[in-house]
C-alpha positions in Angstrom: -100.2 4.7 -39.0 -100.6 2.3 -35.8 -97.7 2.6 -33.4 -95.6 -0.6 -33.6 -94.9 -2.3 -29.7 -92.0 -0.3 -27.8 -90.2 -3.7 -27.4 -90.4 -4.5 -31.2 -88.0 -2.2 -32.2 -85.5 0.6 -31.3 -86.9 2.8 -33.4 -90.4 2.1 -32.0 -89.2 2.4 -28.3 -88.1 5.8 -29.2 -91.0 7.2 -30.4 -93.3 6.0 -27.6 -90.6 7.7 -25.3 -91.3 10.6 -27.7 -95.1 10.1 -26.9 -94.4 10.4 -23.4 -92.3 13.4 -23.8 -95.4 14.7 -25.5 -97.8 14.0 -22.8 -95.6 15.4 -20.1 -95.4 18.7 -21.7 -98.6 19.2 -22.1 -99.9 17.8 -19.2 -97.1 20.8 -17.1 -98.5 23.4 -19.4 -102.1 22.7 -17.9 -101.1 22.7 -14.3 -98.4 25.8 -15.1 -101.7 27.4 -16.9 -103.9 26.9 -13.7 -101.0 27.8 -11.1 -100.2 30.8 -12.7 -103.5 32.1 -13.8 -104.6 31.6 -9.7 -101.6 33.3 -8.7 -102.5 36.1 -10.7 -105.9 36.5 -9.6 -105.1 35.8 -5.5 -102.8 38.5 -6.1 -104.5 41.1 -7.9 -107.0 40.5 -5.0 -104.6 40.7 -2.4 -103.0 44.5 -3.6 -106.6 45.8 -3.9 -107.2 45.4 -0.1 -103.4 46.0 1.0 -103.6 49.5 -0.6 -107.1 49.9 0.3 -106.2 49.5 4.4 -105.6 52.6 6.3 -102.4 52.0 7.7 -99.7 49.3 7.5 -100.9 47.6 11.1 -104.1 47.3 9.8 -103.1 45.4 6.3 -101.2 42.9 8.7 -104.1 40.8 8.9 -104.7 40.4 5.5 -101.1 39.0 4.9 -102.4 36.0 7.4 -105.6 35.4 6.2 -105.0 35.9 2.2 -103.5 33.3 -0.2 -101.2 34.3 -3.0 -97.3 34.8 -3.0 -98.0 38.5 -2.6 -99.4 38.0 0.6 -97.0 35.3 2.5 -94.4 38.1 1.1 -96.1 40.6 3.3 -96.6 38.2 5.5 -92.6 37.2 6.0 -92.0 41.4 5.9 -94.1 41.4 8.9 -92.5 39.0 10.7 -89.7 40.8 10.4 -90.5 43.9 12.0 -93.1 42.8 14.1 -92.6 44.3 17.7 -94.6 43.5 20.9 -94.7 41.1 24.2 -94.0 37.5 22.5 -91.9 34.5 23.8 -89.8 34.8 21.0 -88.6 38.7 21.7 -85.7 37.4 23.4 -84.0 35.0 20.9 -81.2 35.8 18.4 -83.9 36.4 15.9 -84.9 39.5 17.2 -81.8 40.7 18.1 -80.6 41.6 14.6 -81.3 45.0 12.8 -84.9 45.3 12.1 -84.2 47.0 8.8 -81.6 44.3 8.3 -84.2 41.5 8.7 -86.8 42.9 6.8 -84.6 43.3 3.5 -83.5 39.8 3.9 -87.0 37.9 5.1 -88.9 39.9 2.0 -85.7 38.8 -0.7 -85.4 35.1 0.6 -89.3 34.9 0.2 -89.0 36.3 -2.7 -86.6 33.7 -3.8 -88.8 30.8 -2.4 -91.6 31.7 -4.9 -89.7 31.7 -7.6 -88.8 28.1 -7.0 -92.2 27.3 -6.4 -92.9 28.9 -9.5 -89.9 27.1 -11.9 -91.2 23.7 -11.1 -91.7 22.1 -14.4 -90.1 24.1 -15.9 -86.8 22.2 -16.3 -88.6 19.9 -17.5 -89.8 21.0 -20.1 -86.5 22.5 -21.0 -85.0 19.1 -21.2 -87.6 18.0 -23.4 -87.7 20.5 -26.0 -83.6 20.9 -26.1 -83.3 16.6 -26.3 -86.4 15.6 -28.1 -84.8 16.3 -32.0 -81.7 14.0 -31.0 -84.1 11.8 -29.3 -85.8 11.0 -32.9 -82.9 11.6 -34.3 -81.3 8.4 -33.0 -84.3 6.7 -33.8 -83.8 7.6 -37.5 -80.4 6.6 -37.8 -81.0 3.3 -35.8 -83.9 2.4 -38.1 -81.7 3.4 -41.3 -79.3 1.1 -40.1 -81.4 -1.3 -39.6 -83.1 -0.7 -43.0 -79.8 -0.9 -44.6 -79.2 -4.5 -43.2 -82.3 -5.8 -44.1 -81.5 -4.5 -48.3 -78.4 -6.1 -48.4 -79.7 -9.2 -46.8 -82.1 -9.0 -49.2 -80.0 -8.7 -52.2 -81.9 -5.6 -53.6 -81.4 -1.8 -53.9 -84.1 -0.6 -55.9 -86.3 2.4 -55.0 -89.4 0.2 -53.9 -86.6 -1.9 -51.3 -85.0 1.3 -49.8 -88.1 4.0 -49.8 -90.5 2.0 -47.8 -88.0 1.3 -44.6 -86.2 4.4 -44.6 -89.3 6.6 -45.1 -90.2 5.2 -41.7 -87.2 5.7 -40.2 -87.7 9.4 -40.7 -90.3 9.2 -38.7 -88.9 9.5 -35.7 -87.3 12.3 -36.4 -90.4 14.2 -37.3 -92.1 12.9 -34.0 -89.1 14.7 -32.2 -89.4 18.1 -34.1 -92.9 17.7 -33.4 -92.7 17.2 -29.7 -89.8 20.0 -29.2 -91.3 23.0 -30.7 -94.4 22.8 -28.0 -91.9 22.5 -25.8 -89.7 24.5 -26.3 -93.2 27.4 -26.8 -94.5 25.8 -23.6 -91.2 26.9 -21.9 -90.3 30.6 -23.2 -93.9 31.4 -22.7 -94.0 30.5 -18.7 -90.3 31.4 -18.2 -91.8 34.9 -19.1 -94.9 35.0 -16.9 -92.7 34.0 -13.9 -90.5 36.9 -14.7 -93.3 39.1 -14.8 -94.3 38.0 -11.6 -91.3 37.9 -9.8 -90.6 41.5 -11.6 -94.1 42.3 -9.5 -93.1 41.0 -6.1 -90.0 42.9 -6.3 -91.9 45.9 -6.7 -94.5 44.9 -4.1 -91.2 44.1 -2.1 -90.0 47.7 -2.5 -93.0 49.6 -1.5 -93.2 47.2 1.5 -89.9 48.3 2.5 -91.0 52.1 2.0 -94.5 51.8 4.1 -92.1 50.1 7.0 -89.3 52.8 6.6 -92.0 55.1 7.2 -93.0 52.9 10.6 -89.5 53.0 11.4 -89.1 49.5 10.4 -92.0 48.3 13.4 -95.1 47.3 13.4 -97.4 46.4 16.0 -99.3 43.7 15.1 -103.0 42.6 15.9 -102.8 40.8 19.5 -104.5 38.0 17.5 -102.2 37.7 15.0 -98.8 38.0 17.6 -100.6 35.3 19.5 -100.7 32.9 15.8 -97.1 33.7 15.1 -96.1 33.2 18.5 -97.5 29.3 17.8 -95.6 28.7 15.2 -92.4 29.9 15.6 -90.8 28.2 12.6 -92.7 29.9 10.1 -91.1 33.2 11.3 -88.0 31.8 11.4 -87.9 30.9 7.5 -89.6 34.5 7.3 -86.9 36.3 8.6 
């Protein structure tokens, strides 16, 4: 069945919207797919070197120089409790509890991952909770519409009624058909981000342990205080 012109009818603009609901859902479960599945492996890379290093100072430099939303967690812990000769030592910053800043810096990163992680996601909420009523209105419209053309023409038998009406239910299949991916496409990635958030909060908690142990400092590597001292804003969303 060829697709009718979106301006021909209501009924036909609907399901071309329907269409494009379709290919926006699957089009965020490919690049949801590929963000998560890199996530994953940048930070199952990431713990095998942080637990391999011998000490906490020495893991600070893979928090820099690693990608993955384990790492810039580290790397905003360290921020926090980083200690040493900087321009910065001075401002108000530094001049709360180190044990205060860290708990913050490591759940407000925490928090900006998420995000990162639920875009799309609404998304494809929307379109699997609105896509049946979407057809559905297309249905009734083209009923309607069917039903003025049979009393215009003067004729109610089964060969007048089944032919427009059959294709008004189209739309309505069209919108079943373009939820349930949805609405699959959704549960399953609103699961993997709590999975991974569930992980960064315990990565979170034995980062908070390792510093207790430190007494909440850590001496960075003088390369490392020299790229934080250049970019001071970076710290500041850290902490």
């Amino acid at each position: 069945m060829a697709l009718a012109s979106p301006l021909e009818s209501i009924e036909s603009a609907v399901i071309w919207l329907l269409v494009v609901f379709s290919v926006a859902t699957w089009g965020l479960a490919l690049l949801k797919g590929v963000q998560f599945g890199r996530l994953k492996a940048q930070d199952r890379k990431f713990h095998k070197q942080f637990w391999a290093a011998s000490s906490l100072d020495s893991a600070a430099e893979l928090a820099e120089t690693q990608p993955g939303a384990a790492a810039r967690v580290a790397q905003a812990g360290y921020a926090a409790i980083q200690v040493g000769e900087t321009p910065h030592a001075a401002d108000l910053s530094q001049a709360i509890n180190h044990q205060d800043r860290l708990e913050r810096a490591l759940r407000q990163q925490i928090v900006r991952e998420r995000r990162s992680l639920e875009t799309g996601l609404a998304v494809v909420a929307s379109i699997g909770s609105t896509s049946p009523f979407i057809g559905l209105f297309g249905t009734v419209w083209g009923i309607m519409e069917a039903l003025k053309g049979i009393s215009a023409a003067g004729s109610a038998s089964l060969e007048t009624v089944a032919g427009p009406i059959g294709a008004a239910l189209v739309a309505t299949g069209v919108g079943i058909a373009v939820a349930v991916p949805a609405v699959l496409v959704y549960n399953y990635f609103l699961r993997r981000l709590k999975l991974t958030a569930a992980d960064l909060d315990d990565f979170a908690h034995d980062f908070y342990s390792l510093a207790q142990k430190n007494s909440f400092r850590v001496l960075l590597h003088p390369t490392l205080n020299k790229t934080t001292a250049s970019n001071p804003q970076k710290v500041k969303e850290a902490s």
